[in-house]
Every structure is written in C-alpha cells, then in structure tokens.
C-alpha positions as a Markdown table, in Angstrom:
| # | Residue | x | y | z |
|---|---|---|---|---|
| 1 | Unk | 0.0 | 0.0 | 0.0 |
| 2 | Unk | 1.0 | 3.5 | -0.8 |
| 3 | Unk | 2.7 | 5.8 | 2.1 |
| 4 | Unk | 0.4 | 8.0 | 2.4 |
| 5 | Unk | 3.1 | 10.6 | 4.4 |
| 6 | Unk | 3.9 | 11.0 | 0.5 |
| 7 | Unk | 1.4 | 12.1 | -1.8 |
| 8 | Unk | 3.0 | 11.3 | -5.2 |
| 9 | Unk | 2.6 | 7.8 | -4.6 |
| 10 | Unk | -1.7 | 7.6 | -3.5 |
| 11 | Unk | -3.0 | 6.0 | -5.9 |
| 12 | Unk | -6.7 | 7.1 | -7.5 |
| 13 | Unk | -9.1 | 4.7 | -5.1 |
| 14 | Unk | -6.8 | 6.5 | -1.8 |
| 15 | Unk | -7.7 | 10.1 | -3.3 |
| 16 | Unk | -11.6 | 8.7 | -3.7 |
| 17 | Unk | -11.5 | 7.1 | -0.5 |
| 18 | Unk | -10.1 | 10.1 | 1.4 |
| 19 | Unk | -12.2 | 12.9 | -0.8 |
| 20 | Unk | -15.6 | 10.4 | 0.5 |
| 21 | Unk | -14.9 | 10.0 | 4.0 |
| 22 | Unk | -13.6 | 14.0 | 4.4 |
| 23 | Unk | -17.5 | 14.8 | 3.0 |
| 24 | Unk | -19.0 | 12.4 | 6.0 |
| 25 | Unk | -21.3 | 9.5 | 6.1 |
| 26 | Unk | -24.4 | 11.1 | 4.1 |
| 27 | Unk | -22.8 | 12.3 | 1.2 |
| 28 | Unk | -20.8 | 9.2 | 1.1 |
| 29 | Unk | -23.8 | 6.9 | 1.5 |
| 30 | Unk | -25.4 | 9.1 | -1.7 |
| 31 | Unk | -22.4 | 8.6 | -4.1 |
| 32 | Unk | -21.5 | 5.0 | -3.5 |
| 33 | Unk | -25.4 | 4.6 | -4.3 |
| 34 | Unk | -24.8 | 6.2 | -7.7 |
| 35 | Unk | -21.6 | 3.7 | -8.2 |
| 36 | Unk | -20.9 | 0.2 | -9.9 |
| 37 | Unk | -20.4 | -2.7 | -7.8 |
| 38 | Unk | -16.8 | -2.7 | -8.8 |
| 39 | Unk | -16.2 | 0.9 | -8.3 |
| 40 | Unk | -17.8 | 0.6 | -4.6 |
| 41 | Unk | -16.0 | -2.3 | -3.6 |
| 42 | Unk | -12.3 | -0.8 | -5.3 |
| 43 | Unk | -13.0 | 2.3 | -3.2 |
| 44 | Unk | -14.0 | 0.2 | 0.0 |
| 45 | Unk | -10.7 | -1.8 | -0.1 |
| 46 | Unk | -8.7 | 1.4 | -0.2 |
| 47 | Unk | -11.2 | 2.9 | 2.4 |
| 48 | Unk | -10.8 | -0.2 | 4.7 |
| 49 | Unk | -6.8 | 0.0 | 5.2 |
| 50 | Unk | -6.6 | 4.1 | 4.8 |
| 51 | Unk | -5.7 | 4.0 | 9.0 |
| 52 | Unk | -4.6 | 7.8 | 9.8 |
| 53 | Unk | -4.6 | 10.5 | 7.4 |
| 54 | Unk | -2.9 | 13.8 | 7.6 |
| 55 | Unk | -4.9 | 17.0 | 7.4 |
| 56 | Unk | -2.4 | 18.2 | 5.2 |
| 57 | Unk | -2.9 | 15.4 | 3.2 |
| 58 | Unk | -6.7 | 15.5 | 3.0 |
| 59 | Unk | -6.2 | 19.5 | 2.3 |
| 60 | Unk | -4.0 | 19.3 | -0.4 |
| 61 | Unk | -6.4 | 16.8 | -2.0 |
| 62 | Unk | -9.3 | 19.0 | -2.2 |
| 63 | Unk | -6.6 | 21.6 | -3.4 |
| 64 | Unk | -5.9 | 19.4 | -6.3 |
| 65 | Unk | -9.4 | 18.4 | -7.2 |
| 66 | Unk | -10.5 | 22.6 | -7.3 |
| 67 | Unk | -7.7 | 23.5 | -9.1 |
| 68 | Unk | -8.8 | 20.5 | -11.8 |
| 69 | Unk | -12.0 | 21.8 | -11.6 |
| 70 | Unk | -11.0 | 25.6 | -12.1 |
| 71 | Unk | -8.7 | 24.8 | -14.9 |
| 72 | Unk | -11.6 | 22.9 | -17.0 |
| 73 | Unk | -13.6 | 26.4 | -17.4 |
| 74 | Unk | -17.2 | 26.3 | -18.1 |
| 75 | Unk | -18.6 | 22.7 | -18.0 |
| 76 | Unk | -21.2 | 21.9 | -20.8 |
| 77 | Unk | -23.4 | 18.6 | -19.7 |
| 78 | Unk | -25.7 | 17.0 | -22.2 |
| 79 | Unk | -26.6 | 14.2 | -23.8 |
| 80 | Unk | -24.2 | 14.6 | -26.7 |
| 81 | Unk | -21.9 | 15.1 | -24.1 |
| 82 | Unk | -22.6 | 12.5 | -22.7 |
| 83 | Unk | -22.7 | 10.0 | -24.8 |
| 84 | Unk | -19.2 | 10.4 | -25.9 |
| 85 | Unk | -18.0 | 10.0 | -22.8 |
| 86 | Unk | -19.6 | 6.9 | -22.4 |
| 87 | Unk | -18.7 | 5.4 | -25.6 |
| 88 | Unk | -15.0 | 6.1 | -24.5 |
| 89 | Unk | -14.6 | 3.3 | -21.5 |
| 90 | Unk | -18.0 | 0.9 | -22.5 |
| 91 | Unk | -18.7 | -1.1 | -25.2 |
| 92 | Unk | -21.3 | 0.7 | -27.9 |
| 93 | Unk | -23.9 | -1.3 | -26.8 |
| 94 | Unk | -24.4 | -0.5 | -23.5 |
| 95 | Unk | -23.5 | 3.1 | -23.5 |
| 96 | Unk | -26.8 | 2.7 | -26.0 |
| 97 | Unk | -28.4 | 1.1 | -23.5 |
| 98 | Unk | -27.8 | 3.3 | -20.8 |
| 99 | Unk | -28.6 | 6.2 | -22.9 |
| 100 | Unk | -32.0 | 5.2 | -24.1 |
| 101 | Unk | -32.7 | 4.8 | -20.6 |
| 102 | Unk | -31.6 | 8.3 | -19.8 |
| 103 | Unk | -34.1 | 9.4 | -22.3 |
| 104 | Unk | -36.9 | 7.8 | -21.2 |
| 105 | Unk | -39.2 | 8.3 | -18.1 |
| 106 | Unk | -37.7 | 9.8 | -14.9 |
| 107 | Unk | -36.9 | 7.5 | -12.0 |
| 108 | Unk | -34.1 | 5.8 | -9.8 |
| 109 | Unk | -35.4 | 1.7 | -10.9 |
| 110 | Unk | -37.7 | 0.6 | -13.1 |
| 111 | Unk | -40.8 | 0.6 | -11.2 |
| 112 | Unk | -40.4 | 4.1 | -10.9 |
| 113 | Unk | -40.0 | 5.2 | -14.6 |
| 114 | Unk | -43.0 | 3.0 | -15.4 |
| 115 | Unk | -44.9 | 5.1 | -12.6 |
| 116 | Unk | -44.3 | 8.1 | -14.7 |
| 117 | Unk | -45.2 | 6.6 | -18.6 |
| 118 | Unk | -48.5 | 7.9 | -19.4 |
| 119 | Unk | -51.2 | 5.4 | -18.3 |
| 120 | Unk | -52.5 | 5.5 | -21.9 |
| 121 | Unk | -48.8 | 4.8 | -23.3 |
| 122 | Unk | -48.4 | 1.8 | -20.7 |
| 123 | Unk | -52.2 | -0.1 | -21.1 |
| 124 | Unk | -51.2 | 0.2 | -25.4 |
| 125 | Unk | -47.9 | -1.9 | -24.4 |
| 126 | Unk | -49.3 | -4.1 | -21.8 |
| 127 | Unk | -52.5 | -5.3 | -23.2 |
| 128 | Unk | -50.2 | -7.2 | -25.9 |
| 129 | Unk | -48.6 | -9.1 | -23.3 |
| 130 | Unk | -49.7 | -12.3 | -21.3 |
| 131 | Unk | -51.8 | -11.4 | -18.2 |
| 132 | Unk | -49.0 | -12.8 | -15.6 |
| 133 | Unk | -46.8 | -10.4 | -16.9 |
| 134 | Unk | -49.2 | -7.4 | -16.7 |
| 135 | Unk | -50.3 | -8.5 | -12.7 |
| 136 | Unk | -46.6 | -8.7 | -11.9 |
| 137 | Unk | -46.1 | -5.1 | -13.5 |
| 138 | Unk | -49.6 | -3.8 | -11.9 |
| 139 | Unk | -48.2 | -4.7 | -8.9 |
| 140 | Unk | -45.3 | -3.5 | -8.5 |
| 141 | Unk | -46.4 | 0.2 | -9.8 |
| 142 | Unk | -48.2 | 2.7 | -7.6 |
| 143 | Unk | -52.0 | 1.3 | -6.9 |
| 144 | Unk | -53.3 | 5.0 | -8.2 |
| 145 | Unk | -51.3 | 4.5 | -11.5 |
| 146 | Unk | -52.1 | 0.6 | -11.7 |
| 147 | Unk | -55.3 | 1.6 | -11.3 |
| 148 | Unk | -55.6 | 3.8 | -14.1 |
| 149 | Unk | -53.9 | 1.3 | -16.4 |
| 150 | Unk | -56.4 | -1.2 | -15.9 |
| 151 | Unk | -59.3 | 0.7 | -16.9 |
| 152 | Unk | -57.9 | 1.0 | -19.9 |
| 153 | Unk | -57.1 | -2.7 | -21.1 |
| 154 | Unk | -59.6 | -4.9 | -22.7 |
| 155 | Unk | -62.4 | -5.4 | -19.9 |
| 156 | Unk | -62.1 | -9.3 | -20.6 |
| 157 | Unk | -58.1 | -8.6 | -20.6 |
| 158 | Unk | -58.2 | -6.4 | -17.6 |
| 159 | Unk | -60.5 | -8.8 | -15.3 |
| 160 | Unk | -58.0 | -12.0 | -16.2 |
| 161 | Unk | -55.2 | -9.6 | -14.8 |
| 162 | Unk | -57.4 | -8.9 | -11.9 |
| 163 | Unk | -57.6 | -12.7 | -11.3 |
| 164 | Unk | -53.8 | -13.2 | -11.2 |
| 165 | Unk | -53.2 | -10.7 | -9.3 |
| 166 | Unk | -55.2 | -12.2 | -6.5 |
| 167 | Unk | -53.8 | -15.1 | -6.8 |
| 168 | Unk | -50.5 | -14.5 | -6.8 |
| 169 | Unk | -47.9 | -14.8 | -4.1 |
| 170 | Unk | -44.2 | -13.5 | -3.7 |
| 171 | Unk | -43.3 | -12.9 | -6.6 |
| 172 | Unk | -39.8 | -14.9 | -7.3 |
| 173 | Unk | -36.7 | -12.7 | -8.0 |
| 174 | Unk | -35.9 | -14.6 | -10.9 |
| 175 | Unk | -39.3 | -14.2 | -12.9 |
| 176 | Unk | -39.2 | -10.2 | -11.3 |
| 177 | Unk | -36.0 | -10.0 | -13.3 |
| 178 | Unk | -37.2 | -11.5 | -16.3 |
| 179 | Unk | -39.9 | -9.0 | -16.5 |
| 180 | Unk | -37.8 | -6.2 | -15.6 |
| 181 | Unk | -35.4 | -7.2 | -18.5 |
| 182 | Unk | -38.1 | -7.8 | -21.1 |
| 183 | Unk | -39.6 | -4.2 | -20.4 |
| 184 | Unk | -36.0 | -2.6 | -20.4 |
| 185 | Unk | -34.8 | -4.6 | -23.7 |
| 186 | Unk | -38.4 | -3.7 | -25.6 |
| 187 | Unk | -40.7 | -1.1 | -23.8 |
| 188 | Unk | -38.5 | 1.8 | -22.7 |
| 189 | Unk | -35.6 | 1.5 | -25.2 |
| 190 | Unk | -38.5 | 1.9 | -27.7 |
| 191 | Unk | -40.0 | 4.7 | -25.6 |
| 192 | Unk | -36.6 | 6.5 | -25.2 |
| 193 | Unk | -36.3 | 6.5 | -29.1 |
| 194 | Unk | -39.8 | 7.9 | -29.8 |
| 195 | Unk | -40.4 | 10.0 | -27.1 |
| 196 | Unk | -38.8 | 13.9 | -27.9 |
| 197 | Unk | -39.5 | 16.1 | -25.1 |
| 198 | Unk | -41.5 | 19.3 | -25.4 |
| 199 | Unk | -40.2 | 22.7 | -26.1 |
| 200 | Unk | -42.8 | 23.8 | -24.0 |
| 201 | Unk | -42.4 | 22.0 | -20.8 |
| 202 | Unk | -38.8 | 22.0 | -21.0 |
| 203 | Unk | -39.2 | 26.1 | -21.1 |
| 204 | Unk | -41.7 | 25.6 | -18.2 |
| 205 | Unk | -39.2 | 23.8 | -16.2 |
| 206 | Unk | -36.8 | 26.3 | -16.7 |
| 207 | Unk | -38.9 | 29.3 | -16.1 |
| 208 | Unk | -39.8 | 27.4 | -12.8 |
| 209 | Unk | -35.9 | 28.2 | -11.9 |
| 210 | Unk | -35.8 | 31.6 | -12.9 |
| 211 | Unk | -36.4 | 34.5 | -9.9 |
| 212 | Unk | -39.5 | 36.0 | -9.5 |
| 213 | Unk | -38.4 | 39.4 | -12.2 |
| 214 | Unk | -36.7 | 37.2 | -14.8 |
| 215 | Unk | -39.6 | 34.8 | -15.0 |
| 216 | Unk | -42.3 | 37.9 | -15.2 |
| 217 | Unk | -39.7 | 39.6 | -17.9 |
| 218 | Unk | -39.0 | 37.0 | -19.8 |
| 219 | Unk | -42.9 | 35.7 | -19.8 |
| 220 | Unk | -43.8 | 39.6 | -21.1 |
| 221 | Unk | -41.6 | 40.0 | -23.9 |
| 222 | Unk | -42.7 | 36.1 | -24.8 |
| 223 | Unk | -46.4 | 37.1 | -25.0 |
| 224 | Unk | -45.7 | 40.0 | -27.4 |
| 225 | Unk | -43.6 | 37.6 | -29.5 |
| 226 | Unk | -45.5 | 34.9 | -29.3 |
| 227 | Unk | -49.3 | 34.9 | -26.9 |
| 228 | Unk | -50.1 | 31.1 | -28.0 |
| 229 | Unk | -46.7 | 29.7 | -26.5 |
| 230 | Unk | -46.9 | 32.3 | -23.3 |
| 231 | Unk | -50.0 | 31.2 | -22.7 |
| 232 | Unk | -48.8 | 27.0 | -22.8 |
| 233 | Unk | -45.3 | 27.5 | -20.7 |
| 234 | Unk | -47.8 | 29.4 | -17.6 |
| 235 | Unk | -50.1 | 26.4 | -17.8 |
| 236 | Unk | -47.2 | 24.1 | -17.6 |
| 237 | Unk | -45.6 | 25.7 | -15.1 |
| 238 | Unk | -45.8 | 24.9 | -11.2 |
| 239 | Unk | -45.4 | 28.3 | -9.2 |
| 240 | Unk | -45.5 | 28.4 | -5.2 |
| 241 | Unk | -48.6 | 29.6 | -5.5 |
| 242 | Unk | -50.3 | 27.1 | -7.0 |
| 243 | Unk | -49.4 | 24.9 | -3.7 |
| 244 | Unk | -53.3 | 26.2 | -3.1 |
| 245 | Unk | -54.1 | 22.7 | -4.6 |
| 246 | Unk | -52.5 | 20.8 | -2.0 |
| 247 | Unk | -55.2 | 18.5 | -0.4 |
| 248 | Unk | -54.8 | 19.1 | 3.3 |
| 249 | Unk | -52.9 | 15.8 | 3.5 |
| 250 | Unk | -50.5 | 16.5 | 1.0 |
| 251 | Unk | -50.0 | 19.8 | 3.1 |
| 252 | Unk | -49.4 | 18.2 | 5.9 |
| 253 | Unk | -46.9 | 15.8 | 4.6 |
| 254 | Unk | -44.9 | 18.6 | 2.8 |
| 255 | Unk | -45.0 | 20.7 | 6.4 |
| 256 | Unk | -42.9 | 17.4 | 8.0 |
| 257 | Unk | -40.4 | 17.3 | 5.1 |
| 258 | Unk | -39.8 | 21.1 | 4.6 |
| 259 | Unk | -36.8 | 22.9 | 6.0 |
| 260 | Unk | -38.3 | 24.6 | 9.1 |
| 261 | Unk | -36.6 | 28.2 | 8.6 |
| 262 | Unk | -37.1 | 28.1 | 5.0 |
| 263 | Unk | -40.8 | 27.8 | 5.5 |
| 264 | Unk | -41.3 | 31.3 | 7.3 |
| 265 | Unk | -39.3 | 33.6 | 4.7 |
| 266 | Unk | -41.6 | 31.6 | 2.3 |
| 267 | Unk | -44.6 | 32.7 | 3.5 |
| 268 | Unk | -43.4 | 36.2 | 4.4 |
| 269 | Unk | -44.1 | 36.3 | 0.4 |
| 270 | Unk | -47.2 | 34.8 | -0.2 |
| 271 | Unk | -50.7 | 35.5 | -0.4 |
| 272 | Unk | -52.6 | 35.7 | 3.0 |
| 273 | Unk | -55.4 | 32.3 | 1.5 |
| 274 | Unk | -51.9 | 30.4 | 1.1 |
| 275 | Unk | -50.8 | 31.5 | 4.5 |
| 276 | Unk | -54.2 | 30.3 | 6.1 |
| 277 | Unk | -53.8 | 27.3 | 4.1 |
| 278 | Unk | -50.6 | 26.1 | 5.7 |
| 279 | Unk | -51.6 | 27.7 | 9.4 |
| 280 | Unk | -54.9 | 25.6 | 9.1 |
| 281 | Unk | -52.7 | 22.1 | 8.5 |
| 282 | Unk | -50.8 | 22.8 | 11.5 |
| 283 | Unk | -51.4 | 22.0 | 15.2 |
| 284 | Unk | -52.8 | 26.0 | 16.9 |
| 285 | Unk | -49.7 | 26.3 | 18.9 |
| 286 | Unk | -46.9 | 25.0 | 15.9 |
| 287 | Unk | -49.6 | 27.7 | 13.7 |
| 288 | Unk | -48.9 | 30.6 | 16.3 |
| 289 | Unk | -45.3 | 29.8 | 16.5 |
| 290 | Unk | -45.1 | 29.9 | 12.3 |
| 291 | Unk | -47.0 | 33.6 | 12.5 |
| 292 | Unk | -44.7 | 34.9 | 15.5 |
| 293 | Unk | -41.5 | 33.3 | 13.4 |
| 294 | Unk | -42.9 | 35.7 | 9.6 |
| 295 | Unk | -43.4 | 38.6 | 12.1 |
| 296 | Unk | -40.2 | 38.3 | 13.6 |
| 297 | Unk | -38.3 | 38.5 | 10.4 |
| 298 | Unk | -39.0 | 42.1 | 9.4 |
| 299 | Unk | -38.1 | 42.6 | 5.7 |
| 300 | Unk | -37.1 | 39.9 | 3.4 |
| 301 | Unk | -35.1 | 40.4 | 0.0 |
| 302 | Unk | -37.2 | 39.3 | -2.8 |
| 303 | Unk | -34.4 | 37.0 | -4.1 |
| 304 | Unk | -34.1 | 35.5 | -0.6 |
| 305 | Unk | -38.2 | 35.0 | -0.7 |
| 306 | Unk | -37.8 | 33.2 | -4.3 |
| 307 | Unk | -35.0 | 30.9 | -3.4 |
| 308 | Unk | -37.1 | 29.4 | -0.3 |
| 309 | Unk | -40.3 | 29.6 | -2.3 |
| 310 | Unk | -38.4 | 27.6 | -5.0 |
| 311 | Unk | -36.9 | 25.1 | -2.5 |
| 312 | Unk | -40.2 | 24.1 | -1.1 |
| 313 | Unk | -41.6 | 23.8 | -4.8 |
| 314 | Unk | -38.5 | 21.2 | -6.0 |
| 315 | Unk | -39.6 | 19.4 | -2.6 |
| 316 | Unk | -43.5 | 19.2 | -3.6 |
| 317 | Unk | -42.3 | 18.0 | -6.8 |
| 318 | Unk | -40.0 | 15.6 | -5.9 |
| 319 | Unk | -42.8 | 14.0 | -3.2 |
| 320 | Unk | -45.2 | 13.7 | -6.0 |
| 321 | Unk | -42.6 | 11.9 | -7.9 |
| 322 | Unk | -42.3 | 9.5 | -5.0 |
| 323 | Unk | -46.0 | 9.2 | -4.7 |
| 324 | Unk | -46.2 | 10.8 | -1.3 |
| 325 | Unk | -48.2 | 13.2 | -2.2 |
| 326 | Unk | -51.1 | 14.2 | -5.1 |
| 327 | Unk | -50.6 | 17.1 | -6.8 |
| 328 | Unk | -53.6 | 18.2 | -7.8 |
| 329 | Unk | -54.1 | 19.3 | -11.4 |
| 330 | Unk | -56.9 | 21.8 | -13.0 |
| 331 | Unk | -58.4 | 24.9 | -11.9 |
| 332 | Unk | -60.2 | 26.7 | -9.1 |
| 333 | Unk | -63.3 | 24.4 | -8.3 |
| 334 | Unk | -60.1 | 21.4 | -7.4 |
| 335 | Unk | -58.4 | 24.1 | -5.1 |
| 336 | Unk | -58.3 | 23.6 | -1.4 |
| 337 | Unk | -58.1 | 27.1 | 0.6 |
C-alpha cells in the first residue's frame, strides 16, 4: 500500500476514499449509491486499510481536485456530451443502453420510470402481453397508477389480470428479473427512441428556476412575440402559488419534510389564502409559533423570498414523484383554501 506521508505515490481509489470520508457519512452513503459494484468495492478496499490520514494530506487533495476543476472552465453537460464519454470506456452497446434509458421516463429503478409513462402509453404496451406479466407489472407500480392502467385494457383482458393478481404470491426474484429485462430490452428503449420532449415543458421547467423578475420579464416579452406559446409555458408551469391545490394531506406531509426556517421567509411572500392554508394544517400552537417566526423576520429580500419559495416547490415535486403526495391538477373548483 501507498505511504500515504507521500502524496505522489496515493493511488486514484486513496484520493476517492479520502475525498468520501472528508465529506462524511451522508454524502458518502449518496455517491456509492450512484456507483458500480466494482467501483464501490475498489474504493472500500482502499477505504478499509486508509488507518490515519494527515490533514495536510486531505487538504492538499481537495486543493488538487479545485484546481482540476478551475482549470476545466465552463462545463457543458448533455446528452451529446454524454454519450461520448460513455462510448470512450463501454462497449457501444451498452452506452446505448444506458442512454436510451436516460431518455426515457424519470426515475431511480424501473418501477419508478413506469410510474411516470402515461397510463395510456403503458395499457397500449401491456395489453399485448400475457396477463401474468401485466399482474406482476400492476403490482409492483403505484396502486393510483395501476389503477388507471387497468381501466384502460380490454375489460375481458383487464378482469383475467385482476384474477392473477389475487392469486398470486411472492413474486420470485428470478421471474421479477425476467420481467424487468423484457420491459427494459423492448418497452423503454422503444419509448426513449420515440419520445422527444416538449419545447414547452422544457421552457416551463426552466422558467420554474428563474427568480420572480426574470420569470415575469422574460414571460412579457414572450407574450408579445408569441401569446399562444406564453399562454402554454404558464399552464405548464408549477409556481408556489399554485401549492393552493395541495389537499390538506399533502399539506401536511410537505410541512414534515420542509426545511423549518425556509418555511417562514416563504410565507413572508405569499398570499394571506396560502398563509391560512398552511396555518390551518398545522397544530394552533406550531400555527402561532409559524405567525410569530414571519413577524419576527422584518423585511425579506425578494431574491431570498424566491430561493425558499423555489426550495419548497423542488420538494413538492419531488414527493409527488415519489408518490407521497397528489398534486392536484386543473383549476379553481379542485383548489383547497
């Protein structure tokens, strides 16, 4: 093993190792998740017969790595990007592969990008497929999203996947894999190669990011261009404001989640019906405390307003996308104030 009183000779796993366990447990737990096997268990060895470290040692290393960074300029990621990067250490094939399922639907396995193909996109595949497969899939998707699938197969179709379903057990890890691999090899590489995003909702997204005068600026000078698309990007857009369709219980799950002091400075900027609508999902004393903690701030930058109001809307999001909570969709008669 390298000396490691001599940085010249740590090798490329010690510099990982060291970089990991300087950023703690969390962050270390969150980028062996996003590792190979092989890379995890190279990086563990090293990890597992580091013994002391130097602070000088673990400072020069993060010296190193900013200066890399700092010399590389501006970094462009995309799928282009990418792509070539991958085709440089795997085979074609699989950097395919793993492309195609970039493309397709958002999510960490499977399961989870099938929860987010349409419902309408997903019955057209499965009703083509034998009913054991479909149970296994139904089951293992969200039940509100199952649910919608099913009552758009065949009724005959959809009641002989009903069937299995009750009838089946555990499922066994071999035939989950098979399934799993069939729907990878022909459903989502197909889906990743038809499926082009749209302009609109990628603008939407992005607007989503921009502060509160960028987004109005930008949104102005697009309606004088251009009213139609204006008009599409706001109704694709989810603004903090349009939390007022939270159902109480969706409230009350994003109140246990959120980052308790960026929840005040949010509010400081809202309207007084979303106010009441988070005050009225909490408990009279945690509501009094939340009124005496906007009070107590006095005034708030606007940017400081957005970046909280923003925060909580990536965390509404991203508990929709695990099914947590429903975000309502349509207009004022499915608000809850």
């Amino acid at each position: 093993m390298a000396r490691l009183d001599d940085f010249r000779a740590v090798t490329g796993p010690q510099k990982a190792s060291i970089l990991m366990l300087a950023l703690g447990e969390e962050q270390c737990a969150r980028l062996f998740s996003m590792m190979h096997e092989d890379e995890i268990r190279e990086i563990s060895a090293a990890m597992a017969q580091l013994g002391n470290v130097r602070a000088e040692m673990v400072e020069r290393l993060f010296t190193e790595y900013a200066d890399g960074v700092s010399q590389a300029g501006n970094l462009v990621g995309s799928y282009e990007s990418t792509e070539r990067l991958l085709q440089r250490t795997l085979p074609r094939d699989r950097a395919a592969q793993i492309m195609e399922e970039i493309r397709g639907p958002a999510g960490r396995t499977m399961w989870d990008k099938l929860g987010n193909v349409s419902e309408a996109v997903l019955a057209s595949y499965l009703k083509n497929e034998y009913p054991q497969t479909v149970a296994v899939v139904l089951s293992k998707v969200r039940p509100d999203h199952a649910a919608r699938v099913l009552a758009l197969l065949p009724e005959g179709f959809a009641l002989e996947v009903v069937m299995r379903m009750l009838r089946m057990e555990s499922v066994q890890k071999d035939v989950l894999d098979g399934v799993e691999r069939t729907l990878r090899a022909e459903f989502m590489s197909n889906l990743a190669r038809s499926t082009r995003r749209d302009s609109h909702e990628m603008m939407a997204e992005i607007f989503n990011n921009l502060d509160r005068q960028s987004e109005a600026r930008f949104i102005a000078a697009l309606e004088e261009r251009n009213r139609e698309s204006a008009e599409r990007i706001k109704s694709l857009m989810f603004t903090f404001d349009d939390l007022a369709r939270l159902t109480p219980m969706a409230v009350q799950t994003l109140l246990r989640e959120v980052e308790k002091d960026k929840l005040p400075i949010a509010l400081k900027g809202a309207s007084e019906k979303l106010r009441e609508l988070f005050f009225s999902n909490l408990s009279e004393r945690a509501a009094k405390m939340l009124r005496e903690d906007i009070e107590a701030l006095g005034p708030v930058k606007l940017r400081d307003v957005d970046e909280a109001q923003s925060a909580i809307v990536v965390l509404a999001k991203d508990l929709a996308a695990q099914g947590r909570i429903d975000m309502a969709e349509g207009g004022d008669e499915e608000m809850v104030i």
